[in-house]
C-alpha positions in Angstrom: -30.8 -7.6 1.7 -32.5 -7.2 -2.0 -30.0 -6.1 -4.3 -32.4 -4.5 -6.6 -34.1 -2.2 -3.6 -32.5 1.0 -3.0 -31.7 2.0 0.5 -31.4 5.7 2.3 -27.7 6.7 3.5 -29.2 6.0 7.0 -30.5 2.7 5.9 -27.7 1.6 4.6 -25.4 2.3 7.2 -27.7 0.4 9.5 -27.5 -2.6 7.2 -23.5 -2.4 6.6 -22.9 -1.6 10.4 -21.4 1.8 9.5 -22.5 5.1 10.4 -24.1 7.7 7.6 -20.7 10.2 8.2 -18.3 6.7 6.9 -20.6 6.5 3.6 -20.6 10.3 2.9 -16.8 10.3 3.7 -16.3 7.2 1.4 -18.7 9.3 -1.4 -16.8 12.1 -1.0 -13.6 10.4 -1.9 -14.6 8.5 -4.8 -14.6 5.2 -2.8 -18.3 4.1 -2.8 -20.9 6.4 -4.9 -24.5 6.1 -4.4 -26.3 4.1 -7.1 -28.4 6.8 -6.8 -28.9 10.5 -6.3 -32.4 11.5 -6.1 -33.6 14.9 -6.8 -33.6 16.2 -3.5 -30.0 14.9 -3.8 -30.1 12.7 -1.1 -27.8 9.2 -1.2 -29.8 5.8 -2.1 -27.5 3.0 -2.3 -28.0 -0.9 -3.5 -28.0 -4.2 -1.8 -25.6 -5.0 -4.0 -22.9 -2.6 -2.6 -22.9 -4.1 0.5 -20.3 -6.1 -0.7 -18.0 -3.2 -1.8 -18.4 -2.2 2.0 -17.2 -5.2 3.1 -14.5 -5.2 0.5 -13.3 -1.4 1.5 -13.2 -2.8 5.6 -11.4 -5.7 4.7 -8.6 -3.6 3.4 -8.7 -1.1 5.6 -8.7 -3.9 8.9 -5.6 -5.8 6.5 -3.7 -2.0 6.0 -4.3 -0.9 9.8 -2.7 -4.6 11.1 0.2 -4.1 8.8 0.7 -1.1 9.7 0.6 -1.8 13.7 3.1 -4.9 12.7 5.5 -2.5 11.1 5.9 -0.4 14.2 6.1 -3.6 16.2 9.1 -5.0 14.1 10.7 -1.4 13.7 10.5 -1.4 18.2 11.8 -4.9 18.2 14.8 -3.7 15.5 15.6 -0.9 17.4 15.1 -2.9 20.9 17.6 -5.9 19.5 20.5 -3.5 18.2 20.7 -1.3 21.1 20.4 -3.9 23.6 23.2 -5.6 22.0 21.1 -8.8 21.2 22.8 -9.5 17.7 21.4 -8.2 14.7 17.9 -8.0 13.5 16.6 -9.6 10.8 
């Protein structure tokens, strides 16, 4: 992907493998702007942010698994002390 060549919200979302609603969402909250707004005030976006995507799933994937290990150790707590097993730790 050319990082100089600007892309439609559409486009982009193809190239990132993300959907359009994820990059207006992201827009809307400050995440990831468009490098671009034309004047029909639609989104263009660079090559180059393809990398912030990737960035923003990485921690999103990292904060999702640490939050699904959380609940596992809080069940396995709560499973060990009632069950008499000794203490967690």
């Amino acid at each position: 992907m050319p990082e100089n060549r600007l892309f439609t919200v559409n486009e982009f979302a193809d190239y990132s493998r993300t959907t359009k609603d994820t990059l207006i969402h992201y827009d809307k909250i400050g995440l990831l702007t468009p490098a671009l707004r034309g004047e029909n005030n639609y989104r263009y976006y660079s090559g180059g942010q393809l990398a912030v995507v990737n960035v923003i799933r990485i921690f999103a994937r990292t904060r999702i698994v640490a939050q699904r290990d959380k609940r596992q150790k809080r069940y396995y707590d709560t499973l060990v002390c009632k069950r008499g097993f000794g203490t967690a730790k």
